[in-house]
C-alpha positions as CSV (number, residue, x, y, z in Angstrom):
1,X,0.0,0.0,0.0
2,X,2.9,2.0,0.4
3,X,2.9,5.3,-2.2
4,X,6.3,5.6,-3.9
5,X,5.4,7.9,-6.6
6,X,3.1,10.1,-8.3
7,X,1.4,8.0,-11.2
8,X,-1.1,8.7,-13.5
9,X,-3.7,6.8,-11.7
10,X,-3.2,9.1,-8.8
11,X,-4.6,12.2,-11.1
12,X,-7.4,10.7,-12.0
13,X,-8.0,9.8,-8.2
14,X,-7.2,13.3,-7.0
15,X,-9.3,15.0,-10.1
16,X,-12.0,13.7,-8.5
17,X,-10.7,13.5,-4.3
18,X,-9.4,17.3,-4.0
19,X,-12.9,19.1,-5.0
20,X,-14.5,16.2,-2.9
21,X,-12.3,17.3,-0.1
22,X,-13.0,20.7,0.3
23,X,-16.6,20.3,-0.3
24,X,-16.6,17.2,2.2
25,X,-14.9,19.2,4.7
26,X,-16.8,22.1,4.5
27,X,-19.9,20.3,5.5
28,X,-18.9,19.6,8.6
29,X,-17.3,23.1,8.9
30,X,-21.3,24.0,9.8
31,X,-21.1,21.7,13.2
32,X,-17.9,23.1,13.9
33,X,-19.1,26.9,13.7
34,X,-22.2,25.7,15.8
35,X,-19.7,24.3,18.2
36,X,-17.7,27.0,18.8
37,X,-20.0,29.9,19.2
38,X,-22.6,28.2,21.2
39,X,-19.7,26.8,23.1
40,X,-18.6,30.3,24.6
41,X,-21.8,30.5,25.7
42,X,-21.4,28.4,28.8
43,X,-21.0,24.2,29.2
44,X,-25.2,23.8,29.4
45,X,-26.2,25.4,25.8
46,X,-22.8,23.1,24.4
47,X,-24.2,20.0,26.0
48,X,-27.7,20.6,24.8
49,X,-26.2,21.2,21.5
50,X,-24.3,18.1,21.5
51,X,-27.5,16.0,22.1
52,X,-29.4,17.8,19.1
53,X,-26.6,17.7,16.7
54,X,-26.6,14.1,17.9
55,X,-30.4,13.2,17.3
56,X,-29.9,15.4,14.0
57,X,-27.0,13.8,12.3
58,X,-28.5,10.3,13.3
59,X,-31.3,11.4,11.0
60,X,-29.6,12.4,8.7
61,X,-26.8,10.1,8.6
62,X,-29.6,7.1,8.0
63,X,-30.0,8.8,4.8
64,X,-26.6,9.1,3.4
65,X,-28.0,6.4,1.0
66,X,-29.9,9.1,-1.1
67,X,-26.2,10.5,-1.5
68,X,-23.9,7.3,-1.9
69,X,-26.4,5.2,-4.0
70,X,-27.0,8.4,-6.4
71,X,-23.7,8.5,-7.0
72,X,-22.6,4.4,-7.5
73,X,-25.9,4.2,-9.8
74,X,-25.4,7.3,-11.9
75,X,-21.8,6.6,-12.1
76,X,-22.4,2.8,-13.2
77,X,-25.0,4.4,-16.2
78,X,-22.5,7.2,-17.4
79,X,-20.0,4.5,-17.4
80,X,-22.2,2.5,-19.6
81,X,-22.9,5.3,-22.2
82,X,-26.4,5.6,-20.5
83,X,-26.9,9.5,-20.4
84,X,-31.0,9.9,-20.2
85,X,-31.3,6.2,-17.8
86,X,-28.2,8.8,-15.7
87,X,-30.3,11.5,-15.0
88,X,-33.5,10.3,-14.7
89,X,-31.7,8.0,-11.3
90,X,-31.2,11.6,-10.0
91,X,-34.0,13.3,-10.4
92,X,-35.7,9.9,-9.0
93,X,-33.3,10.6,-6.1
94,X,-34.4,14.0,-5.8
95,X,-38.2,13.6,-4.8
96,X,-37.7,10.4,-2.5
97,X,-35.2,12.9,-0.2
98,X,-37.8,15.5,-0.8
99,X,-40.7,13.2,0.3
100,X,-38.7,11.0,3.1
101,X,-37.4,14.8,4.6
102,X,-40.9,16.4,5.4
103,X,-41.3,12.9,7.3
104,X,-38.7,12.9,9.0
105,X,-39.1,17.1,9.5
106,X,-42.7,16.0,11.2
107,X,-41.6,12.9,13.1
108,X,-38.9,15.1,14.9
109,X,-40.5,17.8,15.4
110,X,-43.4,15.8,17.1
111,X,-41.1,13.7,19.5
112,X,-38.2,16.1,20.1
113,X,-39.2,16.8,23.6
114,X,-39.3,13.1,24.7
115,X,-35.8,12.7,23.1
116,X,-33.9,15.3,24.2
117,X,-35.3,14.4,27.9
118,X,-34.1,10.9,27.4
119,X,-31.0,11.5,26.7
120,X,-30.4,14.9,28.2
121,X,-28.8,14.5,32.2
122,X,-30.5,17.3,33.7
123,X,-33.3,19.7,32.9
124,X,-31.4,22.8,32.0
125,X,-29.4,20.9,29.2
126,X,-32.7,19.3,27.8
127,X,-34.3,22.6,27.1
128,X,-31.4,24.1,25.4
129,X,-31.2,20.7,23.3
130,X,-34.9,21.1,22.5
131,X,-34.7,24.8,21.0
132,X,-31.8,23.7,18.8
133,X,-33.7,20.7,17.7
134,X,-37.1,21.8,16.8
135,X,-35.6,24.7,14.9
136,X,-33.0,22.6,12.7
137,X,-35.8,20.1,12.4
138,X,-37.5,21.9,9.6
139,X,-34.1,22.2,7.5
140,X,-34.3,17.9,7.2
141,X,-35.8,18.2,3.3
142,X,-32.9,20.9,3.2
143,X,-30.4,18.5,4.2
144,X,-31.7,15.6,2.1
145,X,-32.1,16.9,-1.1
146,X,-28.7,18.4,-0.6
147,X,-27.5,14.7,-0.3
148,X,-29.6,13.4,-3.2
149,X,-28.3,16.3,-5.2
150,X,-24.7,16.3,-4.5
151,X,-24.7,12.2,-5.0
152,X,-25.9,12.9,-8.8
153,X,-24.0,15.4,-9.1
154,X,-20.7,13.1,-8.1
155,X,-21.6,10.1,-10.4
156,X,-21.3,12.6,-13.3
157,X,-17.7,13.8,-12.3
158,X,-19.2,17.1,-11.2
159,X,-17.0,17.8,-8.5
160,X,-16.8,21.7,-8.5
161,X,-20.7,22.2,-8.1
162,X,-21.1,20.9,-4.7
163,X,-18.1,22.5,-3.7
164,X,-19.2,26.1,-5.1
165,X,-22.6,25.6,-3.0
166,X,-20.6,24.2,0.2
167,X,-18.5,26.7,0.8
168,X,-21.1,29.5,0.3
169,X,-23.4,28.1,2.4
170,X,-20.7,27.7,4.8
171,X,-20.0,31.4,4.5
172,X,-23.5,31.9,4.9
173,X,-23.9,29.8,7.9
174,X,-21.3,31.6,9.9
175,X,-22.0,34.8,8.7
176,X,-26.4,34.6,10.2
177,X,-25.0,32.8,13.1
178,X,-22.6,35.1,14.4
179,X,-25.8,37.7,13.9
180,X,-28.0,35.9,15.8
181,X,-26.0,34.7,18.5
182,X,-23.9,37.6,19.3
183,X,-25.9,40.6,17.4
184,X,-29.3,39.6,18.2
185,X,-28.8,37.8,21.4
186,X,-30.6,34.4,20.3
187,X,-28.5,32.4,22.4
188,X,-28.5,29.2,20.8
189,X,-31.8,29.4,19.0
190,X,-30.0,31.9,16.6
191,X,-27.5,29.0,15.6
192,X,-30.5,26.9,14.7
193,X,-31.9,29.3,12.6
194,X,-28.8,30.8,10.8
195,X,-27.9,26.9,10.0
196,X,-31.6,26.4,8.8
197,X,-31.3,29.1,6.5
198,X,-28.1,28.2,5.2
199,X,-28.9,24.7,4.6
200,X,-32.3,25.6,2.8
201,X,-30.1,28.2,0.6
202,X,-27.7,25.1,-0.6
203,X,-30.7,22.7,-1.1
204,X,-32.2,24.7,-3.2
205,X,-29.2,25.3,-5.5
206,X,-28.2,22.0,-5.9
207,X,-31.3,20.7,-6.8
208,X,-32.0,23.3,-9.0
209,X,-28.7,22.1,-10.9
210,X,-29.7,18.5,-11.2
211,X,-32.9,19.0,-11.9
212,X,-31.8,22.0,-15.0
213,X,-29.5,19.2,-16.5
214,X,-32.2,16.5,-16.3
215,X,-34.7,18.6,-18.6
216,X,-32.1,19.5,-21.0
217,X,-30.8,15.4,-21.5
218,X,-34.3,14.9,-22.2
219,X,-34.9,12.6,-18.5
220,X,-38.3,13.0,-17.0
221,X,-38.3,15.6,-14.3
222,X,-41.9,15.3,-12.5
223,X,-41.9,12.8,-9.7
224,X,-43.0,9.4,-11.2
225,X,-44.1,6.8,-8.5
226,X,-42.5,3.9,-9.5
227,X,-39.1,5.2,-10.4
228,X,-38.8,6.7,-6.8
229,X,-40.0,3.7,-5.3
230,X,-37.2,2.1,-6.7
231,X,-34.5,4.1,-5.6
232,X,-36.0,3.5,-2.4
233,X,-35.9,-0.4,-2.7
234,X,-32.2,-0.1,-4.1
235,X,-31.5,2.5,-1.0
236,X,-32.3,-0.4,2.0
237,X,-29.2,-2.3,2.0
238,X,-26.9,0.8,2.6
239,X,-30.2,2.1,4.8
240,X,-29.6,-1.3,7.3
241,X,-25.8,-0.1,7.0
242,X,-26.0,3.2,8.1
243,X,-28.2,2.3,11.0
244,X,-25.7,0.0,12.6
245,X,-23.0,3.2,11.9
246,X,-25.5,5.6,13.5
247,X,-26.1,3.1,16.5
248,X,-22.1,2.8,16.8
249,X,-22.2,7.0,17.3
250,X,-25.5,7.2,19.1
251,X,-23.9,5.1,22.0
252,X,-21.2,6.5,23.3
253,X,-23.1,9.6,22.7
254,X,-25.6,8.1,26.3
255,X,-22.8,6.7,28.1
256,X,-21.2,10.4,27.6
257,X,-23.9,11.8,28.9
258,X,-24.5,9.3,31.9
259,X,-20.8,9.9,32.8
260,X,-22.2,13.7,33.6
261,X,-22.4,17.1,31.2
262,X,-18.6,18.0,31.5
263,X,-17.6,14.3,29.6
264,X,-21.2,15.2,27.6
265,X,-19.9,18.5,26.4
266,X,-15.8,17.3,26.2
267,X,-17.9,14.2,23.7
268,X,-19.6,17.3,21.4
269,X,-16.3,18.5,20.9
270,X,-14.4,15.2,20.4
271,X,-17.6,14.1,18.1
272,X,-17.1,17.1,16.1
273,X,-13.4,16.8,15.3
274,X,-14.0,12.9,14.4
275,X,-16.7,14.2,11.9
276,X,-14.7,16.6,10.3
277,X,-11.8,14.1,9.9
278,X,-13.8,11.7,8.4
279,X,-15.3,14.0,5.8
280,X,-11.6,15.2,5.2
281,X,-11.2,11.2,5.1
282,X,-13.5,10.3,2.7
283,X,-13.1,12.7,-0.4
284,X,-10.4,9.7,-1.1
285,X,-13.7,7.3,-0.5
286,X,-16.2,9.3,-2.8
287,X,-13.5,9.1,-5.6
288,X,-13.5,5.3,-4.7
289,X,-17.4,5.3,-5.2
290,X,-17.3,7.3,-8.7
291,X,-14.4,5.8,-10.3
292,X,-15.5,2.1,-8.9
293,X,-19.2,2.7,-10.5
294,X,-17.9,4.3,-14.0
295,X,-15.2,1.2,-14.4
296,X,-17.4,-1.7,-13.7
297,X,-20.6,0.0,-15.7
298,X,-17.9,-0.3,-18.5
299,X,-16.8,-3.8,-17.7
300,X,-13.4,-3.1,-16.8
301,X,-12.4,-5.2,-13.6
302,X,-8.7,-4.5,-14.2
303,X,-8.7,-1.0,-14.3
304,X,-11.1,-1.5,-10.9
305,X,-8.2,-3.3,-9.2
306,X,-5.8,-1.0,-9.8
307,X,-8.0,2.3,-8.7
308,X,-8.8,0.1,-5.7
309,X,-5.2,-0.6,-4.6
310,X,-3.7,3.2,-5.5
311,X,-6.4,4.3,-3.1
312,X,-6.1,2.2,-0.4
313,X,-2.3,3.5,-0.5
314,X,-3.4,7.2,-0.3
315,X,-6.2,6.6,2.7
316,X,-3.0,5.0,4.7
317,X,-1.4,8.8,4.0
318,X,-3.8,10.8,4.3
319,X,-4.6,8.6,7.9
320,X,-1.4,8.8,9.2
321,X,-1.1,13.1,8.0
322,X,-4.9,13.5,9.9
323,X,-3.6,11.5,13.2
324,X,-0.6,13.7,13.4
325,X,-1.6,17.1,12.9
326,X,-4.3,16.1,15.6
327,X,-2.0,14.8,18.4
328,X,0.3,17.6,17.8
329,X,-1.9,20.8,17.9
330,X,-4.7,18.7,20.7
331,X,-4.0,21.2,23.4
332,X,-5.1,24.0,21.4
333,X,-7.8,22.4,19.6
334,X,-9.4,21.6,23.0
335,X,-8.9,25.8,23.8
336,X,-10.3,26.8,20.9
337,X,-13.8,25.0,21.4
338,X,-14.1,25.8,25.2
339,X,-13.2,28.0,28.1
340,X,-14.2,25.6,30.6
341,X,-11.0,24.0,32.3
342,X,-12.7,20.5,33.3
343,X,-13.7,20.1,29.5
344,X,-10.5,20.8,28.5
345,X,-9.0,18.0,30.8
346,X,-11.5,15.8,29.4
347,X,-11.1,16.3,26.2
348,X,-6.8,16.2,25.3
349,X,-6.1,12.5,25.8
350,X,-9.9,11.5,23.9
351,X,-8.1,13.4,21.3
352,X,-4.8,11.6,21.1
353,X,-7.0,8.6,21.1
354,X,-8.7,9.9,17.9
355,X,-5.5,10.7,16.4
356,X,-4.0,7.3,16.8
357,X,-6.7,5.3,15.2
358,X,-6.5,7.6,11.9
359,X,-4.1,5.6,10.0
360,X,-7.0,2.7,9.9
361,X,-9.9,4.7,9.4
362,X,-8.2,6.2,6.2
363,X,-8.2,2.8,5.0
364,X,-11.5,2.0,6.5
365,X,-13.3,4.7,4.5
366,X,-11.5,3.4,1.1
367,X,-12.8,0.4,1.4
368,X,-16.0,1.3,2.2
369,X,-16.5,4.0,-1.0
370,X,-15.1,1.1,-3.3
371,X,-18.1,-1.6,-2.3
372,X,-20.4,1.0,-1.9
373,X,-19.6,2.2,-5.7
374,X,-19.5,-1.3,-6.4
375,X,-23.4,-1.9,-5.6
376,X,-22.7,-4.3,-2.8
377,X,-25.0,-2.9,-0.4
378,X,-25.9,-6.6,1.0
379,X,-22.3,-7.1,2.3
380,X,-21.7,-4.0,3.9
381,X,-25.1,-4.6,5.9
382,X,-24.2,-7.7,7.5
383,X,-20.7,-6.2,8.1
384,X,-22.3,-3.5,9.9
385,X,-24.3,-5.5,11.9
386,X,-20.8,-8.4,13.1
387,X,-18.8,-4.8,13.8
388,X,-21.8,-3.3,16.1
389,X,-22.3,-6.7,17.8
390,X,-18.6,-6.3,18.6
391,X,-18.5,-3.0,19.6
392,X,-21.5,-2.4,21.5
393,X,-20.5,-5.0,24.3
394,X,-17.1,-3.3,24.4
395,X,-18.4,0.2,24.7
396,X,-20.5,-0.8,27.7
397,X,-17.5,-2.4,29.9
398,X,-15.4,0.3,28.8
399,X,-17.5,3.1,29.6
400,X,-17.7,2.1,33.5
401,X,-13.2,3.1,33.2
402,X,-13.8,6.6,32.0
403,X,-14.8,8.8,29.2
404,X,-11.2,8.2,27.5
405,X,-11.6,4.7,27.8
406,X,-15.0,5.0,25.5
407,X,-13.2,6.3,22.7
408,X,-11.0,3.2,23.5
409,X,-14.1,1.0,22.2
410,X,-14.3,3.9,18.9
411,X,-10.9,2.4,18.6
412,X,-11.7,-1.1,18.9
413,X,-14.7,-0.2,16.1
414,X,-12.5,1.0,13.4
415,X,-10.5,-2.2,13.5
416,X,-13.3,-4.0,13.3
417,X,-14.5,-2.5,10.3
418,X,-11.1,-2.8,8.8
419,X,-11.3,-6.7,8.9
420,X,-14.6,-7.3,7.7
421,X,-14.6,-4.8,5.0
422,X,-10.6,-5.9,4.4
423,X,-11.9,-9.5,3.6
424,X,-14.4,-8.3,1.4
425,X,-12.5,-6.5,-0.7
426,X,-9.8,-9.4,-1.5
427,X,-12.4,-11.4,-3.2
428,X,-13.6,-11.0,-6.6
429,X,-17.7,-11.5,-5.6
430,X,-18.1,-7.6,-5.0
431,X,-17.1,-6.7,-8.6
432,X,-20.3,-6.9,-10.4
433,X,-19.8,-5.8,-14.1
434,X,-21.6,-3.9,-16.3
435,X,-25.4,-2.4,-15.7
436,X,-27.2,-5.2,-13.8
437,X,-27.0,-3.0,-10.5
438,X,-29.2,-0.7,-12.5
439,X,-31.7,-2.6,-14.5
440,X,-34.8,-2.2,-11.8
441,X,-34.2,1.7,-12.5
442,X,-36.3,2.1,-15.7
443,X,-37.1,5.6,-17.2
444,X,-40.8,5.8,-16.3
């Protein structure tokens, strides 16, 4: 896996991995804004934040399929020289996230006061998590159609788009927050609504896009029943995948907060870095899903192989570059997200546990963008459900140490991905040539 030198393999990985980076990373660059300004306003409006932004990205992170299976299946068509079967995947992808988010939006907003209570410690930090939540509830068909959207927009090599729209929502984002919080005194409902209105902004841009491109190639643009009831049927495997992730995060997330709101708020903090990395992480992993999905839809399992192995070399690098800059500079990353001394102390050896298990989750997140742009949505379910039934027990008994010792068990979780996905990926079974992944997906 080791890289030596620059080849021409590596451009086309890195045409498609630095635009994904930047837009990938300013994504999470939205939590991390959140995090610091409503983190200077005291240790109870962080903790309620972290429970919200936990309850949030759980819902949203179940439907990182609309983004990851629009991308493998648009890829796969393009690949095959289908142009019109391409786009009408994404506009097909477009009203499922646009139905499945008012839901969702509804569902939330319904039951955010029993949830935050659950999981909340005390009172004070339940209310703070409940303003957050029921504000940033109505930005969930936002947030999905920005998913569905930017998924499409990968699978056609469309890199700069979603990067454009990012980094001005971003802007955006940081820009109303500031305004509310500190200019208008919203406290931390003003961070929910400057990141609603940011995230609405994007959605609409991106859709707009796909949706423009569709007309002109001729697709069918109005929502047709049966076309997104199949991109819902071809969404469930990664679906049952992404709920044993979510679970995985949405546990240590409880035991956090059992362990009292100074480890709850030092867990916001240590979840947000871990998302950020992981975004920066997988831009290599989203060119694995394009590049995988355009080779096989043109029957090339050679070409696959080699993309597969040149990538699994650069997540090593890019691992072991993320892990150091973190254990280096953890002091002042801790400062820069809170005032509050017993957070702090919480919070620097949690990161130097994150920074050591970098290296593997570099490789982790290869891995898992080459079988999800491979279609095999099956194997990474069951996968997800052997690494949960290992973690989960660990978590528990590791919990009952200390807070560090929980990230211990995130640990033990990464290299427990590694091996079943690592297994997976020496075989031949997940390299399904061709269109077949597609042929359920017929233009209406």
């Amino acid at each position: 896996m080791t890289v030596v030198r620059f080849l021409p393999t590596d451009r086309q990985i890195f045409r498609i991995a630095v635009p994904a980076l930047f837009a990938l990373v300013s994504e999470p660059l939205m939590v991390l804004a959140d995090t610091a300004i409503v983190g200077h306003l005291g240790t109870t409006p962080l903790a309620g934040l972290a429970i919200a932004a936990t309850i949030l990205n759980t819902v949203v992170g179940l439907c990182i399929f609309l983004a990851y299976g629009s991308t493998a299946a648009v890829a796969r068509s393009h690949g095959a020289g289908a142009q019109q079967e391409a786009h009408t995947i994404a506009v097909s992808g477009l009203w499922l996230a646009m139905a499945l988010g008012a839901a969702l939006a509804l569902t939330l907003v319904a039951g955010a006061d029993g949830m935050t209570a659950w999981i909340a410690g005390s009172p004070a930090v339940a209310d703070q998590a409940h303003i957050y939540l029921t504000i940033t509830a109505t930005a969930l068909p936002a947030m999905l159609l920005s998913l569905a959207a930017t998924g499409a927009l990968r699978g056609e090599l469309d890199l700069r788009t979603p990067l454009l729209v990012t980094v001005v929502a971003n802007l955006v984002n940081i820009a109303l927050n500031v305004l509310f919080v500190y200019g208008l005194h919203l406290g931390i409902a003003g961070s929910a609504l400057g990141t609603t209105l940011a995230q609405w902004g994007g959605a609409l841009w991106l859709s707009g896009i796909v949706a423009l491109r569709a007309r002109r190639a001729g697709a069918v643009t109005r929502p047709h029943p049966s076309a997104v009831l199949s991109a819902a049927r071809d969404g469930v495997p990664l679906f049952a995948r992404t709920v044993t992730l979510r679970i995985a995060l949405l546990l240590p997330t409880i035991l956090a907060a059992r362990l009292g709101d100074t480890s709850l708020a030092a867990h916001q903090v240590a979840m947000a870095i871990v998302t950020f990395i992981a975004y920066a992480l997988d831009a290599i992993a989203i060119a694995g899903q394009t590049l995988t999905g355009r080779t096989l839809g043109a029957g090339d399992a050679d070409e696959t192989r080699r993309l597969a192995g040149r990538m699994m070399g650069w997540g090593v690098v890019t691992g072991v570059g993320a892990g150091a800059v973190l254990a280096a500079t953890s002091p002042l990353v801790a400062m820069a997200f809170t005032g509050d001394a017993a957070v702090r102390h919480a919070l620097v050896p949690v990161l130097l546990v994150i920074a050591a298990i970098q290296p593997v989750s570099g490789v982790v997140f290869v891995l898992d963008g080459l079988l999800i742009g491979a279609g095999d949505g099956r194997y990474l379910a069951w996968a997800g459900i052997l690494t949960l039934a290992v973690y989960a027990p660990v978590a528990l008994l590791l919990a009952g140490l200390s807070f560090t010792w929980l990230w211990v068990a995130y640990a033990a979780f990464m290299l427990a991905r590694l091996a079943t996905l690592g297994l997976r990926e020496r075989s031949d079974r997940w390299m399904v040539l061709g269109t077949a992944l597609n042929r359920r997906r017929q233009s209406p």
